[in-house]
Backbone as numpy.savetxt, mean C-alpha at the origin, in Angstrom:
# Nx Ny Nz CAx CAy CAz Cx Cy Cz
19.91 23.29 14.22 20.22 22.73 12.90 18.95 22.34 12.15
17.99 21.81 12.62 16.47 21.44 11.82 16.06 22.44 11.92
15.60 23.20 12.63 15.21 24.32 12.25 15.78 25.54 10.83
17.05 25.11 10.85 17.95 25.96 9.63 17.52 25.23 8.55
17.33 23.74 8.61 17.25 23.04 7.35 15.84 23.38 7.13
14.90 23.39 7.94 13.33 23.84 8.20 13.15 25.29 6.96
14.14 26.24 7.68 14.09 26.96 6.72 14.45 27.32 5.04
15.70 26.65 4.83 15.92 26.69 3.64 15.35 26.09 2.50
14.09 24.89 2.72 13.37 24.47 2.37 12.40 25.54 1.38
12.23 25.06 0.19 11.18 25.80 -0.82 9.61 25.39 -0.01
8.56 26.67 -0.72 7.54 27.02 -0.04 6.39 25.78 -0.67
7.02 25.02 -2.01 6.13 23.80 -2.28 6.01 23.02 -0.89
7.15 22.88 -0.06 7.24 21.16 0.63 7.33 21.82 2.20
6.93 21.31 3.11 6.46 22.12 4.43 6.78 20.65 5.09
7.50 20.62 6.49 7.21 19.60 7.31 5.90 19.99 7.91
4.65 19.53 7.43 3.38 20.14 8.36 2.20 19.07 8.10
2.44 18.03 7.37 1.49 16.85 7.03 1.19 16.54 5.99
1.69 17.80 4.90 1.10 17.97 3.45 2.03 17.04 3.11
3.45 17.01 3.72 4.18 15.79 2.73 3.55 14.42 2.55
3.00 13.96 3.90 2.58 12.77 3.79 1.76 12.07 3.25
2.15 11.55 1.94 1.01 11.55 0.62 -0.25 10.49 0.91
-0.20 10.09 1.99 -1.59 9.49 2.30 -2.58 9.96 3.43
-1.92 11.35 3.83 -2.49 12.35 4.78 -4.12 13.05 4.13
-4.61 13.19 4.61 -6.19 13.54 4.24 -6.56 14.90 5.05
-7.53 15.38 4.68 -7.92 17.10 5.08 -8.21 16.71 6.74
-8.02 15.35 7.41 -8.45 15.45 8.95 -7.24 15.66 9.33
-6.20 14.98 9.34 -4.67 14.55 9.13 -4.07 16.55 9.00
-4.42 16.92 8.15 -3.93 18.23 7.71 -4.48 19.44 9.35
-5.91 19.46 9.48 -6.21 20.10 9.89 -5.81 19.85 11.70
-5.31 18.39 11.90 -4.86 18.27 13.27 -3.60 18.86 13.27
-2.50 18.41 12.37 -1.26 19.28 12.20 -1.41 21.10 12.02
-2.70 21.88 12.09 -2.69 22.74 11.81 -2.12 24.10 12.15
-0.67 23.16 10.94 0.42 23.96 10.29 1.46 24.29 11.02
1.49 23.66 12.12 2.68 22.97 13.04 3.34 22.71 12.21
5.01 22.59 12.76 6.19 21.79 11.94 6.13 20.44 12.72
6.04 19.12 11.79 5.86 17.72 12.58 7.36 17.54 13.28
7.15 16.64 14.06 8.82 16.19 14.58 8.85 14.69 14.28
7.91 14.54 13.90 7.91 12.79 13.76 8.13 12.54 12.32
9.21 11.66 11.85 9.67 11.80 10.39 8.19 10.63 9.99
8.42 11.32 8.67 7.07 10.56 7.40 7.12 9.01 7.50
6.31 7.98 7.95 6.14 6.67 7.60 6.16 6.16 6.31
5.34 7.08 5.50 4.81 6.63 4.58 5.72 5.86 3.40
6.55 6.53 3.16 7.58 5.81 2.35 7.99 4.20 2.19
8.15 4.02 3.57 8.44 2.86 4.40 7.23 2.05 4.17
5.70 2.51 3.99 5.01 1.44 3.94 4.68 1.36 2.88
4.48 2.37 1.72 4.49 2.23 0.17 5.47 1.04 -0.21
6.77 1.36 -0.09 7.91 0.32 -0.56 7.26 -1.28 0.16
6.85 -1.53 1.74 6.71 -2.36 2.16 5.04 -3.38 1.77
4.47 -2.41 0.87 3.36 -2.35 -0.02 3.73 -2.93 -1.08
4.59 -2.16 -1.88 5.21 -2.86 -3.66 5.96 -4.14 -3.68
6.71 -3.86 -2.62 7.47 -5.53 -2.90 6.82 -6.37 -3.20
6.28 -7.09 -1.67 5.49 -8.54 -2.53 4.40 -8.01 -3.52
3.91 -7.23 -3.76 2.92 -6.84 -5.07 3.52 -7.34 -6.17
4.89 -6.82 -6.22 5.67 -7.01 -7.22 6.10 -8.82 -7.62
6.29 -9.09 -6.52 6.89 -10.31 -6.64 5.34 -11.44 -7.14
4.15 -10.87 -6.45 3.24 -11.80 -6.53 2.63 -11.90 -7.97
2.98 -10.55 -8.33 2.46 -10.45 -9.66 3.58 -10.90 -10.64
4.84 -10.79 -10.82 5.58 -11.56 -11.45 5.45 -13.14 -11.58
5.14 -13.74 -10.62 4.74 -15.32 -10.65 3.73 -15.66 -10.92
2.68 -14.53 -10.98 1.14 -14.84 -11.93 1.25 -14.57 -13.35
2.21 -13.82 -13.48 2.09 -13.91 -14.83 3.30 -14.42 -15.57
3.74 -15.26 -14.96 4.82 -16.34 -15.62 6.01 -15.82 -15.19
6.29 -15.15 -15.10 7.96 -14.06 -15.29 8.74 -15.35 -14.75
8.63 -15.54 -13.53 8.90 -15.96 -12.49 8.29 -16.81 -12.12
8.87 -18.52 -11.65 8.91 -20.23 -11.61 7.95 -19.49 -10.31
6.50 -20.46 -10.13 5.90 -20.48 -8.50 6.65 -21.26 -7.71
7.42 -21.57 -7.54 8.50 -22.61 -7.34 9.52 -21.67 -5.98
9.05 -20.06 -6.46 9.99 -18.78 -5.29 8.71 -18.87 -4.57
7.80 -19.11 -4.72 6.35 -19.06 -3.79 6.59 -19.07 -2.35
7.36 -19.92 -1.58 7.72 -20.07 -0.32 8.83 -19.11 0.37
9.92 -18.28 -0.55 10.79 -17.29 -0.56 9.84 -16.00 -0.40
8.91 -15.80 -0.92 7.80 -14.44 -1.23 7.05 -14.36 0.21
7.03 -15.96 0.27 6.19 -15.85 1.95 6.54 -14.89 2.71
7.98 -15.15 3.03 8.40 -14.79 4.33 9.03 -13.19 4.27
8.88 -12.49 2.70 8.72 -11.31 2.42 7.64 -10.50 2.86
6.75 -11.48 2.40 4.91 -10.96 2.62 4.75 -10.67 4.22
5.51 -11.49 5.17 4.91 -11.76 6.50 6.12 -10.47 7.23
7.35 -10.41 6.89 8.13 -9.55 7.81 8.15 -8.15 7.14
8.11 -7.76 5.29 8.14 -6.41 5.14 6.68 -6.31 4.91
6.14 -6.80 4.01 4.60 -6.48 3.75 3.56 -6.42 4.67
4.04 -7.56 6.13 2.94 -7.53 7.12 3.52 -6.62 8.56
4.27 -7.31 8.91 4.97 -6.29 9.82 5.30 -5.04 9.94
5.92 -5.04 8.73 6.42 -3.42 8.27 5.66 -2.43 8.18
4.40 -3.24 7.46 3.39 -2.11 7.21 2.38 -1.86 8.22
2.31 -2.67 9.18 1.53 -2.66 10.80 2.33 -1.90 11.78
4.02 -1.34 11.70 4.21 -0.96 12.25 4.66 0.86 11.65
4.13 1.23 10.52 3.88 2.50 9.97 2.57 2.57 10.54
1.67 1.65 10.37 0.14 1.85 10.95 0.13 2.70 12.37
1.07 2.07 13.17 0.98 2.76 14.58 1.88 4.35 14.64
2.55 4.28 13.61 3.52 5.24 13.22 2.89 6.91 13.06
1.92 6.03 12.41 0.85 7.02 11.62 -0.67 7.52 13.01
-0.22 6.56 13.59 -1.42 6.82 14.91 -0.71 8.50 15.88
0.60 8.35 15.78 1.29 9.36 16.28 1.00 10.55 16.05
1.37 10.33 14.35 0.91 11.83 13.51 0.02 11.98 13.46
-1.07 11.28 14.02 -2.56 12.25 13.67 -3.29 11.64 12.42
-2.80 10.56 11.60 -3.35 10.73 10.18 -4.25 9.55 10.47
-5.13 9.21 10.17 -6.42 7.92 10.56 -6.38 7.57 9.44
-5.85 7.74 8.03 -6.37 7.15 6.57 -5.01 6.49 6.95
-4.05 6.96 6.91 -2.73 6.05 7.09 -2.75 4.78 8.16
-3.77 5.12 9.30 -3.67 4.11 10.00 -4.74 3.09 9.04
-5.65 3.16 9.00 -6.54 2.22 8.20 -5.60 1.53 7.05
-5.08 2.40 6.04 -4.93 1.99 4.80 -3.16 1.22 4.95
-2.31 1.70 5.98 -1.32 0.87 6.19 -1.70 -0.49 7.29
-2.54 -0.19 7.57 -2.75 -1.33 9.17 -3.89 -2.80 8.48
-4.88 -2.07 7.25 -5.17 -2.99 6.55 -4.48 -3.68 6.09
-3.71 -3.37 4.90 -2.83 -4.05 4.27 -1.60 -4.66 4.76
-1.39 -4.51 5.95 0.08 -5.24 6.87 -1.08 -6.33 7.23
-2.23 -5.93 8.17 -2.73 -7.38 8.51 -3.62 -8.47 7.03
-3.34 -8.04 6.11 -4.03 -8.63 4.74 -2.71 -9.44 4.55
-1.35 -8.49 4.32 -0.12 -9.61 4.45 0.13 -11.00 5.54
0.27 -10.49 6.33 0.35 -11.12 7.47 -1.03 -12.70 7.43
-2.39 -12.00 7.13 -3.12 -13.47 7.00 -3.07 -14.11 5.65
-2.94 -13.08 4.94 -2.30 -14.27 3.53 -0.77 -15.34 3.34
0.31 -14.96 4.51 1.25 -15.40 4.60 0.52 -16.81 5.68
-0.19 -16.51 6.83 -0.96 -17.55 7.78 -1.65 -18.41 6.67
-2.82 -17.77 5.71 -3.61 -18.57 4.78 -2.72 -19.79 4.47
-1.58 -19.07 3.86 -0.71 -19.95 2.66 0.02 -20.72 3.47
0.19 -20.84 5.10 1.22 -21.81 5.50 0.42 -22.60 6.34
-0.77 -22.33 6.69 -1.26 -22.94 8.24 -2.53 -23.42 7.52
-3.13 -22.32 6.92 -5.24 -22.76 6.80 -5.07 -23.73 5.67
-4.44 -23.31 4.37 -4.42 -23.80 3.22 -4.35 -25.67 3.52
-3.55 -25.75 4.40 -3.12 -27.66 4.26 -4.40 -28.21 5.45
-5.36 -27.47 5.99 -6.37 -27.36 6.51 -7.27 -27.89 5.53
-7.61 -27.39 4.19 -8.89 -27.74 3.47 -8.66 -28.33 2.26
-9.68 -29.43 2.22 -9.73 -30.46 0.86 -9.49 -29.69 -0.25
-8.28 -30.45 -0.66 -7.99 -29.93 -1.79 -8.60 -29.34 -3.32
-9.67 -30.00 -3.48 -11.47 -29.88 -4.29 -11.46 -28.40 -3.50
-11.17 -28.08 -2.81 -12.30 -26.62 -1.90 -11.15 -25.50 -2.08
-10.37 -25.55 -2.50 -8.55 -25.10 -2.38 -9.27 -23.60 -3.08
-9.27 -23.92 -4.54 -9.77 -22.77 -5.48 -10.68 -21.83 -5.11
-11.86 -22.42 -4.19 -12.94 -21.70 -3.58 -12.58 -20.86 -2.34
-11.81 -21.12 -1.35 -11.61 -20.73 -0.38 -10.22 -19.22 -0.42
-9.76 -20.03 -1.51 -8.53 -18.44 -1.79 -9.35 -17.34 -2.68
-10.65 -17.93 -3.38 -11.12 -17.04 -3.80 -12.54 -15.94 -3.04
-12.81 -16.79 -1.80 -13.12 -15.95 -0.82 -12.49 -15.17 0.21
-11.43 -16.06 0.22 -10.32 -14.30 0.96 -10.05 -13.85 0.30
-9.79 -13.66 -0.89 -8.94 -12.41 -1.85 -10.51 -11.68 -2.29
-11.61 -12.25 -2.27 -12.59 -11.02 -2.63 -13.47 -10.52 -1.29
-12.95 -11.25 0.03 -13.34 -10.17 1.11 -12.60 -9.41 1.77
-11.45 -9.12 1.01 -10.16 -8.39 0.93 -10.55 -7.08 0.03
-11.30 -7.52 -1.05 -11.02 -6.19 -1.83 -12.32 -4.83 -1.12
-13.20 -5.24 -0.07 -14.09 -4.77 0.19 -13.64 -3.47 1.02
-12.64 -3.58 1.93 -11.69 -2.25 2.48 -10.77 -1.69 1.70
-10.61 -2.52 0.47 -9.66 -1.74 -0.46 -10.43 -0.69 -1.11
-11.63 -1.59 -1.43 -12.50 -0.12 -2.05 -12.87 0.86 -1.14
-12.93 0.72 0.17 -13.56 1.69 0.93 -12.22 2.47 0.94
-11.45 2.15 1.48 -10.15 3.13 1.22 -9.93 4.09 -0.15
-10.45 3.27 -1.86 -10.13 3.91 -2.64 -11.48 5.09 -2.24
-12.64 5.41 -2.33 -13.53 6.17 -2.25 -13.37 7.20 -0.87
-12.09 7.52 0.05 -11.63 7.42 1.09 -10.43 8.45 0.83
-9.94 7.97 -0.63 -8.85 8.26 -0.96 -8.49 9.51 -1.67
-9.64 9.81 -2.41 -10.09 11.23 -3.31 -9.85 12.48 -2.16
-9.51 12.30 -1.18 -9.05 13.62 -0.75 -7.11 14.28 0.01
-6.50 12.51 -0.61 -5.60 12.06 -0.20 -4.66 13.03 -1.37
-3.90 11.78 -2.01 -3.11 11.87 -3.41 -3.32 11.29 -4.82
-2.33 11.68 -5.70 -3.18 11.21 -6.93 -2.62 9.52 -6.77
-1.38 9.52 -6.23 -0.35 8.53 -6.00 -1.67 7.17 -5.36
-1.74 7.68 -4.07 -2.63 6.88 -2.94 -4.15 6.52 -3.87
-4.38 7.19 -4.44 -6.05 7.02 -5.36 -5.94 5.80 -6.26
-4.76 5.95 -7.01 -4.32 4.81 -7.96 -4.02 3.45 -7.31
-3.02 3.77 -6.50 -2.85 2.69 -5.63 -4.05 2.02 -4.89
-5.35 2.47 -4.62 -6.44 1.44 -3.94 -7.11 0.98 -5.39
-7.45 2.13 -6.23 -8.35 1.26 -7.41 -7.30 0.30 -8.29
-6.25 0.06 -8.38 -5.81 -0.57 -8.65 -5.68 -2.17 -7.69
-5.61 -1.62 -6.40 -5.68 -2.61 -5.59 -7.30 -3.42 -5.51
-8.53 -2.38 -5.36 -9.37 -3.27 -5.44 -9.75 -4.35 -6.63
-9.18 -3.85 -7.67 -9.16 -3.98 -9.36 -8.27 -6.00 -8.98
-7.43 -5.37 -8.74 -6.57 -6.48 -8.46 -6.83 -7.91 -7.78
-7.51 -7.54 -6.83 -8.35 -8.66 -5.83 -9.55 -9.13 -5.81
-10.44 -7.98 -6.64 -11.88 -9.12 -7.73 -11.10 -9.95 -8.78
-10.32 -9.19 -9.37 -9.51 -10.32 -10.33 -8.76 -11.93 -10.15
-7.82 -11.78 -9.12 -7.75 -12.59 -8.31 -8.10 -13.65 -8.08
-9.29 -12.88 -7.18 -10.91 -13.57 -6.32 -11.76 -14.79 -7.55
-12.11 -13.70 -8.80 -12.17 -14.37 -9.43 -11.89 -15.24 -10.90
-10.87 -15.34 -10.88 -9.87 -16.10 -11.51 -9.40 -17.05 -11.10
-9.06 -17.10 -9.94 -8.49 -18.40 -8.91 -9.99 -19.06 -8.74
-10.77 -18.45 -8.03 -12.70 -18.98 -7.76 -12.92 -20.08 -9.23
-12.79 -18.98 -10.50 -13.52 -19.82 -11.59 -12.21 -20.71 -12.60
-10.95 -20.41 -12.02 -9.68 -21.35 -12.81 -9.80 -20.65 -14.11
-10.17 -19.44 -14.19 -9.78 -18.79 -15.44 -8.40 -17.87 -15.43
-7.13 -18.53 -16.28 -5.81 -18.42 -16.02 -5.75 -16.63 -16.54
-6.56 -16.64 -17.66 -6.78 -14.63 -18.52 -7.12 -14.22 -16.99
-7.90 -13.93 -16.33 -8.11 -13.25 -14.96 -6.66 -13.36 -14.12
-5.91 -14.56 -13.57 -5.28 -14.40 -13.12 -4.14 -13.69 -13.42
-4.00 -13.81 -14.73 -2.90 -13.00 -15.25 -3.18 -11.27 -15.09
-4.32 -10.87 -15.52 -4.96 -9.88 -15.27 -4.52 -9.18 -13.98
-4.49 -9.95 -12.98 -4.98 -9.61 -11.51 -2.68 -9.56 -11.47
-2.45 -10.49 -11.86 -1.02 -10.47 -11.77 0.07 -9.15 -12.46
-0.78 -8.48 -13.75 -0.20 -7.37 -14.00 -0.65 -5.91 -13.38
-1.80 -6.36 -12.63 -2.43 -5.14 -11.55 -1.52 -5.01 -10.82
-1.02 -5.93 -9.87 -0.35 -6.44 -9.00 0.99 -5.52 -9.46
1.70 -5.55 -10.63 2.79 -4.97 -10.98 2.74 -3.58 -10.82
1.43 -3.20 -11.80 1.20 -1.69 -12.02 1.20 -1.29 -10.26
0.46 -2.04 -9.00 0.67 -1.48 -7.75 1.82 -1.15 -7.64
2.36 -1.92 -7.64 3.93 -2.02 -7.36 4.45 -0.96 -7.46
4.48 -0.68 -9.06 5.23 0.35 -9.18 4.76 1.45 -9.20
3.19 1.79 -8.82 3.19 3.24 -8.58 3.27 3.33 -7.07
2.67 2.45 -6.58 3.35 2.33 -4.91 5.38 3.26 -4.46
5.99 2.04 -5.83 7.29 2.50 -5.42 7.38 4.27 -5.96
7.00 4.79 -6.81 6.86 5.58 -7.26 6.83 6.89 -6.38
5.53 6.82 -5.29 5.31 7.26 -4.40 5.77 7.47 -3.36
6.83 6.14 -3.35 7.77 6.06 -1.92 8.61 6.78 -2.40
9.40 6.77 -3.58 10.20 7.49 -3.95 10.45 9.12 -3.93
8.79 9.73 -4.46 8.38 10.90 -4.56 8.74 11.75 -3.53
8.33 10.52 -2.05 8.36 11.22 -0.44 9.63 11.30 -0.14
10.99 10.28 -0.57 11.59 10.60 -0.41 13.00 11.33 -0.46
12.57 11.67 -2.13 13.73 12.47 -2.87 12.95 14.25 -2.18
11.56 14.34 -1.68 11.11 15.77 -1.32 11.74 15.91 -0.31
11.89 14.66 0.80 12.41 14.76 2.28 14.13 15.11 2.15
14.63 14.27 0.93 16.36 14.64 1.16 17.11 16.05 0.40
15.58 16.14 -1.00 16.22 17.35 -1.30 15.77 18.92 -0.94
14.75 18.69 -0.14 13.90 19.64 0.34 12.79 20.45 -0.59
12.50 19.92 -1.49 11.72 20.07 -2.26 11.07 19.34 -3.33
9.65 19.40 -3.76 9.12 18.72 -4.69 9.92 18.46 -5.62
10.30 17.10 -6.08 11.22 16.23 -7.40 10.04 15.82 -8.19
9.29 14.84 -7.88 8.40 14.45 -8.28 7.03 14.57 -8.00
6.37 14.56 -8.91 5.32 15.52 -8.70 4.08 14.31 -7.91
3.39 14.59 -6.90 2.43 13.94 -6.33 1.10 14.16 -6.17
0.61 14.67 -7.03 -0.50 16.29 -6.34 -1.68 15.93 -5.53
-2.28 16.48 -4.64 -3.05 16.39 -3.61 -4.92 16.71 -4.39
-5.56 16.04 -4.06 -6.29 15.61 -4.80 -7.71 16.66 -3.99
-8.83 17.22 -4.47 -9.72 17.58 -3.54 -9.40 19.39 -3.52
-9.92 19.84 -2.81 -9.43 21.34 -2.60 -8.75 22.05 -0.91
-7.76 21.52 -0.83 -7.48 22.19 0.36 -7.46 23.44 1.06
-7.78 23.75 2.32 -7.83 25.26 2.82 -6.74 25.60 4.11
C-alpha cells in the first residue's frame, strides 16, 4: 500500500529528504535518494516553534493582558520546549544535523526561558531584572544567527524564519536591557511575523504529505545536484 501511494505521487514531491524543509545538501546526500520510512518531523516542530512566538508576541505588543504570562509558560515548556527537543532527536534518525541543531536549539531556548521565568527570575534583585533578561535573550540570538547563515542552503521558509528570529532577540535583548517600550514592541511583531511564517511552513509540509504533492510553494534555496 505505501509503496502504491509512493507511486502515484507527482515528480515535484519525493519521500527522499527533499520534503523536509529544513533538510540541507548533507541531509539530502545521506538519503541519497532512498525512499525515507521515517515520517517528516518538521511540521511538528515549526507549529511547536509558532505557538508561543505567537502568543509572546501578542502580549508585547498589547493585543493581549501580560496577565496570560503564566498560561504561555507552560505552553513554552511542554510544546515549544519538549516538543521541539523531541523532533530534535527525530531528526537525528533521518540523517538531517541542521534539523537537529535548529529544532534542539530552540526546544532547549524554550525550555530555559520557561526555567528563567519561574525559578532564576525570583533569584535576582529586582534593579538587575531588566539586565539579566536582556542577557539571555541576546546570548540566544548568537545560534540563531549561526543557524540563519546555515540556512541558505535549506528553504526559503527556514531562511526567514532564523533572520527573523535573530532580528527578534537583539530586539528583545535590547529593549527590555535599555526599557525602550518602541524595541519591545518591535521585537513583539517579529515574534508574530515568526509565527506565522513558521506556521506557514508547517502547513506547506503538510498539505505536500496528505495531498501528495506541492500545494504550497517552499523552494529550496542554493543549487542542488
Amino acid at each position: 500500500m505505501a509503496s502504491a501511494v509512493r507511486d502515484q505521487r507527482n515528480d515535484r514531491f519525493k519521500i527522499d529528504g527533499l520534503e523536509d524543509p529544513t533538510a540541507g545538501e548533507g541531509a539530502r546526500l545521506r538519503a541519497g535518494g532512498r525512499a525515507q520510512s521515517l515520517a517528516d518531523p518538521a511540521p511538528l516542530g515549526l507549529a511547536a516553534l509558532a505557538l508561543p512566538a505567537m502568543a509572546l508576541g501578542l502580549i508585547n505588543i498589547g493585543v493581549t493582558s501580560a496577565t496570560a504570562f503564566p498560561v504561555v509558560l507552560t505552553t513554552i515548556l511542554f510544546y515549544g520546549g519538549i516538543g521541539q527537543l523531541l523532533v530534535a532527536m527525530w531528526e537525528v534518525a533521518r540523517g538531517n544535523t541542521f534539523g537537529v541543531m535548529a529544532f534542539g536549539t530552540f526546544g532547549c531556548f524554550n525550555v530555559a526561558f520557561w526555567h528563567f521565568f519561574t525559578h532564576n527570575l525570583a533569584a535576582i534583585p529586582e534593579a538587575e531584572h531588566a539586565g539579566a533578561l536582556a542577557l539571555f535573550l541576546g546570548l540566544w540570538a548568537v545560534p540563531a544567527f549561526l543557524l540563519w547563515i546555515a540556512s541558505f542552503r535549506t528553504t526559503a521558509v527556514v531562511n526567514a524564519i532564523f533572520v527573523l528570529a535573530t532580528l527578534l532577540l537583539i530586539a528583545a535583548a535590547v529593549g527590555n536591557g535599555s526599557g525602550n517600550e518602541t524595541l519591545v514592541k518591535i521585537g513583539g511583531y517579529l515574534s508574530i511575523a515568526l509565527a506565522c511564517v513558521a506556521w506557514y511552513g508547517c502547513l506547506a509540509a503538510l498539505v505536500a504529505e496528505t495531498f501528495g504533492r506541492v500545494v504550497l510553494p517552499n523552494p529550496h534555496l542554493g543549487e542542488h545536484h
